[in-house]
C-alpha angles and dihedrals in degrees: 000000000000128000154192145186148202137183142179139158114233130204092231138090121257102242087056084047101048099052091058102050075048096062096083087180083070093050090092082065092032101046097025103151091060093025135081106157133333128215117201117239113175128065123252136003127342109278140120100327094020092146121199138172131219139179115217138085153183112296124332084324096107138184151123118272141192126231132192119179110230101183130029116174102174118243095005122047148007141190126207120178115192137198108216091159099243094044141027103208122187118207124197118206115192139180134199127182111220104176106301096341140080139240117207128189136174136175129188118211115202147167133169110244120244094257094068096043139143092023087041084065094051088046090052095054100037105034113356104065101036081049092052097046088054098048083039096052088040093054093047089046084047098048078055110062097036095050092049095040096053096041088048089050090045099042082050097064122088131248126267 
């Protein structure tokens, strides 16, 4: 099984941190380089079998998938396993407070299914993981930018 990791530290509190990376309705600007739009599929709020789908993809490869959480240990991790046909990929979102900041992490499990082998082995090692760490490294950068630009926005206006 392949993998990849990213990593950042964000000015903003966890709690801040952890509802975006909640609103899966913001994962097509979050997680722009594998997300084009998201439908909800689940009822009530994010949480352990909240399922989504979402059409996007890695490359030029394109579909729609289906994700179930399948951990959600508030504010800390959580675990989203995904169907993309050829592949079943597992991504791990976690959270650390270190003082006012934030530690993210995410990692993104993959393999390639039978049915694709052994050209599914060529493509993980050519194209699929260097593709992954990219759209990886750009989701962590993007949840960011967006994290510290809207706490700063939101610590800057006065009190009522």
């Amino acid at each position: 099984m392949a993998r990849v990791e990213s990593a950042t530290t964000i000015r903003a509190p966890q709690e801040y941190v952890w509802e975006l990376v909640c609103d899966v309705n913001r994962y097509p600007e979050i997680s722009s380089a594998f997300t084009e739009r998201v439908t909800y599929v689940s009822d009530g709020p994010v949480g352990k079998g909240t399922v989504y789908r979402e059409y996007g993809g890695v490359g030029p490869m394109k579909d729609e998938s289906e994700w179930m959480i399948t951990e959600f240990a508030e504010p800390t991790r959580q675990i989203h396993e995904g169907d993309l046909g050829v592949m079943q990929p597992v991504l791990t979102i976690e959270l650390e407070s270190i003082g006012e900041d934030t530690r993210l992490f995410q990692a993104l499990d993959f393999e390639m299914l039978p049915q694709v082998r052994p050209v599914g082995r060529l493509l993980e090692a050519v194209f699929v993981k260097r593709t992954m760490q990219r759209g990886l490294d750009d989701t962590v950068a993007n949840v960011k930018r967006i994290a510290e630009r809207e706490y700063e926005t939101e610590s800057k206006q006065p009190m009522a």
